[in-house]
N, C-alpha and C positions, 0 to 999 in steps of 0.2 A: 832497904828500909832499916834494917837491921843495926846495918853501918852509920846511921842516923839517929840511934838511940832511940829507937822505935821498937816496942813490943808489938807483935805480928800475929792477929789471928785470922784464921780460914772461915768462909762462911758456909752454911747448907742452905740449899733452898733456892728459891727463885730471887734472885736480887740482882741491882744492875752491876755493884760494885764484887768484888772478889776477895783479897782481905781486907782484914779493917786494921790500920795501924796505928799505935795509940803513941803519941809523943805528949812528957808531961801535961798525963789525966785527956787530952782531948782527942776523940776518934777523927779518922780519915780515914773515908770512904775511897782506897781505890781500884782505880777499872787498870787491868792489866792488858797488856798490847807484844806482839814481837813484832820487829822491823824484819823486812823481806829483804834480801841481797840480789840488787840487779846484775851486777856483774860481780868481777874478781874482786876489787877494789871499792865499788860503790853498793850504801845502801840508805834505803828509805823507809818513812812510814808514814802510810797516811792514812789519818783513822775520822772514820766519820763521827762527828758528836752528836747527830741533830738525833740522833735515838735517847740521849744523855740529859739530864737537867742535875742543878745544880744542888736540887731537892733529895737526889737521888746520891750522886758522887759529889767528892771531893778535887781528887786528880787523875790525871791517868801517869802510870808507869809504864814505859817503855823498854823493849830489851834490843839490844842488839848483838847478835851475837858474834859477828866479828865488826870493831872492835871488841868484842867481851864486857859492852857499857849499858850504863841503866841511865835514860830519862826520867825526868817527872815536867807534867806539865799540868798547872791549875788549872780545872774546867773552866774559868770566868776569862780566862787567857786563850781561849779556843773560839771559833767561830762554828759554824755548820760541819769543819773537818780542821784537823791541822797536823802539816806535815811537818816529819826531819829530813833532812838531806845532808849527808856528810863526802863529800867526794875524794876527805883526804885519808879515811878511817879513823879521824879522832873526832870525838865531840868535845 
């Protein structure tokens, strides 16, 4: 987010999002995620949203950690869950 020109703060408490990241003046609520690696080569993530409203978050961010990549996906762009799948190691 960082790399996006986003100021980055952490939150306390009970909330559904995790930081709040501020791109000129306006906040974004997002929910953080890391993708699971099924095998050598492939990984996924599938994250349920139906605990999520859009009252609550903004996006969810995604990590992967091999390739070493970051998703973002709009909550209004998700359904009940939504997955990544990369089988070649790039996104």
């Amino acid at each position: 987010m960082v790399d996006h020109n986003c100021r980055v703060s952490y939150t306390h408490g009970l909330y559904k999002y995790d930081p709040i990241a501020d791109k000129e003046d306006e906040p974004i609520r997002v929910q953080v995620k890391k993708a699971s690696q099924d095998t050598d080569e492939n990984w996924k993530n599938s994250i349920p949203t139906d605990g999520y409203t859009d009252d609550e978050i903004d996006l969810f961010a995604g990590y992967a950690p091999e390739p070493d990549k970051v998703f973002y996906v709009l909550i209004e762009e998700t359904g009940s869950e939504f997955s990544v799948l990369n089988e070649t190691g790039e996104i």
